[in-house]
C-alpha positions, -999 to +999 in steps of 0.1 A: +583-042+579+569-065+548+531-066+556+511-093+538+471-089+542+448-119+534+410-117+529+385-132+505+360-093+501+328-088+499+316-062+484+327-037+504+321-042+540+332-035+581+363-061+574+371-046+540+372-011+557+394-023+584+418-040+555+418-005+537+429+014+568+454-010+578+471-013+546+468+021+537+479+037+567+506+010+575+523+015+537+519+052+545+543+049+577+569+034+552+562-001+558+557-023+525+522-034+527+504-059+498+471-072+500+461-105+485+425-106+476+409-145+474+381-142+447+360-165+426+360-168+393+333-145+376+331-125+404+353-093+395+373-072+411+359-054+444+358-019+450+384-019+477+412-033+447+410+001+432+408+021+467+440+004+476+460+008+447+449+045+446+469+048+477+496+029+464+493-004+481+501-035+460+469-056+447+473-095+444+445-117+431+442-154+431+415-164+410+398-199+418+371-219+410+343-227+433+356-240+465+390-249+452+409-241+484+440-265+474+446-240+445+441-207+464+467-228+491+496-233+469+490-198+450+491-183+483+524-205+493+537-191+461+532-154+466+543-152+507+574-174+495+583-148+462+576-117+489+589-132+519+568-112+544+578-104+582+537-109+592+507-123+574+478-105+583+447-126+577+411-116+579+379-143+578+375-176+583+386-190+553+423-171+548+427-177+588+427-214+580+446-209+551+471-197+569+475-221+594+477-245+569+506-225+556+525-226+588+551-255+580+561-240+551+561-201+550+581-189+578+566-153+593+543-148+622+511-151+618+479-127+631+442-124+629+418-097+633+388-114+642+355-095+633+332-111+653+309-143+645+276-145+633+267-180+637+236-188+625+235-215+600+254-251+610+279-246+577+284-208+597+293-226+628+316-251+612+339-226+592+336-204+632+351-237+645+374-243+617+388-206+625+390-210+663+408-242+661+434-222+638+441-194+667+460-223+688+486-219+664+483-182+649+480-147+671+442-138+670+429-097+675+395-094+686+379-061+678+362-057+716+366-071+748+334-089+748+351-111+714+383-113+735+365-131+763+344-151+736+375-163+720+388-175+756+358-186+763+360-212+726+395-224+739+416-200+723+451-197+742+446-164+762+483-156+752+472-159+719+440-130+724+450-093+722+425-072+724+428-039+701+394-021+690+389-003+652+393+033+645+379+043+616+403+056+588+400+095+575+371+092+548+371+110+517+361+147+519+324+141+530+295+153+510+272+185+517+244+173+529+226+191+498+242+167+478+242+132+502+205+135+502+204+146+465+223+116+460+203+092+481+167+107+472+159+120+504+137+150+505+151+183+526+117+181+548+126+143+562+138+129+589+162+108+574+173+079+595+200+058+579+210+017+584+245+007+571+257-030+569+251-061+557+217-070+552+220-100+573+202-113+605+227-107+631+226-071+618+193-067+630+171-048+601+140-065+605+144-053+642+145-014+627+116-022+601+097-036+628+101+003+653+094+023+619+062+009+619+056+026+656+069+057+637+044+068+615+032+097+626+067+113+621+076+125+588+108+099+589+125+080+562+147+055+565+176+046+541+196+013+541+226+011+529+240-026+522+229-059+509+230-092+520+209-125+522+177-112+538+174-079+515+152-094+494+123-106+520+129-078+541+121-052+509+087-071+507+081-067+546+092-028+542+066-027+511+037-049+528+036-026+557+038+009+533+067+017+554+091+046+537+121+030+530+146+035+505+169+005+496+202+025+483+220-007+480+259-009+482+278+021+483+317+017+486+323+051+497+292+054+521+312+072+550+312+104+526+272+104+526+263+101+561+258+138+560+223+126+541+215+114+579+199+132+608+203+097+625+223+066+624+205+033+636+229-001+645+200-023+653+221-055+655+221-084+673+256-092+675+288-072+667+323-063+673+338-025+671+309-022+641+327+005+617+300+025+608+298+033+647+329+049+647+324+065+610+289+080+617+309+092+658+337+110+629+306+126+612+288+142+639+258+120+633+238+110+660+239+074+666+212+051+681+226+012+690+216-018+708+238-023+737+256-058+719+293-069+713+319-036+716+292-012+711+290-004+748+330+002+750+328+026+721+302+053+735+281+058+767+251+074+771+267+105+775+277+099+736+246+081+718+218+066+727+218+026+735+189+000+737+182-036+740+191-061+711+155-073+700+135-044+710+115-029+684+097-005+709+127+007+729+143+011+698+113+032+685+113+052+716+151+058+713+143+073+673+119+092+686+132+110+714+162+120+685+136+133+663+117+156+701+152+164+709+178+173+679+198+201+703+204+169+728+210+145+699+235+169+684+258+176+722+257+137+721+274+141+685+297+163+697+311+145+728+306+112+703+334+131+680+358+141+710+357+103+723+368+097+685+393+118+681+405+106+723+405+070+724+400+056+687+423+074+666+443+060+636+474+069+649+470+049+684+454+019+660+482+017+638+506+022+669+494-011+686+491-029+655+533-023+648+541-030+684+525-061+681+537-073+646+570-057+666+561-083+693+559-115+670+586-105+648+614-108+679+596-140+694+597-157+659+637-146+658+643-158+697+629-195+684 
């Protein structure tokens, strides 16, 4: 099959990670995968460009102005018409609405992987609303049953809703952890907790900063990897309250350096199938969530440890009993590796992914 991607990247984030496996592993099964990046001007070229082309995916950039979604319209008409794809692949709200724009005169099926919504701020829940009303005319994935019902639930077609979680891709060969924490600064005596994500507020840091402070008697450190909108205020609440905190800032290839990490914390509020969930499960880190979004379909207590969203002292507790207990931590790890490598692998991913581009493809033909 011709596979077109769409996303407008950040950095390098959950979504980009998804993108990179998809494309990667999809081209890699013989099917002729491009991805079209959607950038602003001034903004360069983001890390995944050069990951994908490594592994021999095509790169496309469209290069606009501001908000000068007209132009990144008819470029994007332009391209899909000169490639002629079997399935556009769209990712965020902005090339999900593109694409429905797109539908009258580019003629493939179109699909969404939905990541999840953060709400927030009203111009947040205006481009959420722009991108539901989209799914009543393109297929929409959510990442975890709970965002399957949640789509339903916003008057998305449940014919349109199929529900197929992430697995994380095969990361580089990972780090020693000599040489994570070398890397990272962290001292061989710590107990080094680590925080991936964007540093945003359905991501739930100030949550984490907010148990450390209950923590202080253990010689912990904690490391976040990520920026975002809140990283600034939330560096002078870490610094106000002397708490040890290292801000490693982005780090495209951070699945290689969770060995640094005698813990993983996902403190968030919201989610969907968070990747760094399922990277730090393939790393044999233990993991300590709040019960939210498709965290609870991913591991059971039998597999990490799960708290409340917006529960500083349960998630305290939670650290600490980690920190009492490593040998319990570490059989959580283990199981946490053989659910992996059971239920999540690429190879079942990529499998429902083609069926269902399979899917579209033959009821795009039968119209």
């Amino acid at each position: 099959m011709k596979v077109t991607h769409v996303l407008a990247p950040a950095t390098f984030g959950g979504l980009e990670r998804v993108v990179y496996g998809l494309a990667s592993g999809q081209r890699q099964r013989g099917h002729r995968v491009d991805v079209v990046l959607l950038l602003e001007a001034g903004a360069g070229e983001p890390f995944l460009a050069n990951e994908l082309r490594r592994v021999g995916v095509s790169v496309v950039t469209i290069v606009s102005f501001g908000r000068a979604y007209w132009t990144q319209l008819r470029l994007l008409r332009e391209h899909c018409k000169a490639v002629g794809p079997d399935v556009i692949h769209t990712h965020g709200y902005l090339p999900d609405v593109l694409s429905r724009i797109l539908l009258g005169t580019v003629n493939a099926p179109r699909i969404s992987t939905v990541h999840g919504f953060v709400g927030g701020t009203r111009r947040a829940r205006v481009y959420e609303w722009l991108q539901c009303r989209s799914y009543r005319r393109i297929d929409a994935v959510a990442v975890s049953k709970k965002l399957a019902a949640d789509l339903i639930r916003r008057g998305v077609n449940p014919n349109r809703v199929h529900t197929i979680p992430n697995s994380a891709p095969p990361a580089r060969e990972p780090d020693s952890r000599e040489n994570a924490r070398k890397q990272l600064g962290v001292a061989n005596h710590v107990f080094s907790i680590g925080w991936v994500g964007r540093v945003s507020r359905e991501k739930g840091l100030d949550v984490l900063l907010d148990a450390m402070k209950e923590l202080r008697d253990l010689p912990a450190r904690l490391t976040v990897i990520g920026d975002g909108p809140e990283c600034v205020p939330l560096q002078r609440i870490g610094a106000d309250a002397r708490l040890d905190v290292a801000w490693a800032g982005v780090q495209p290839d951070a699945a290689r350096l969770l060995t640094a990490f005698d813990l993983i914390v996902l403190s968030s509020r919201t989610e969907g199938t968070p990747m760094i969930l399922l990277e730090a499960m393939g790393a044999s880190v233990p993991v300590v969530a709040t019960a939210v979004g498709g965290i609870p379909d991913v591991i059971s207590p039998q597999e990490g440890t799960m708290v409340p969203s917006e529960n500083p002292a349960a998630l305290a507790a939670a650290i600490r009993d980690v920190y009492v207990d490593r040998a319990a931590a570490s059989r959580r790890a283990e199981a946490a590796l053989a659910r992996l490598e059971a239920d999540f692998s690429i190879d079942s991913w990529l499998d429902k992914y083609d069926g269902l581009y399979t899917s579209l493809i033959q009821k795009s033909i039968e119209r």
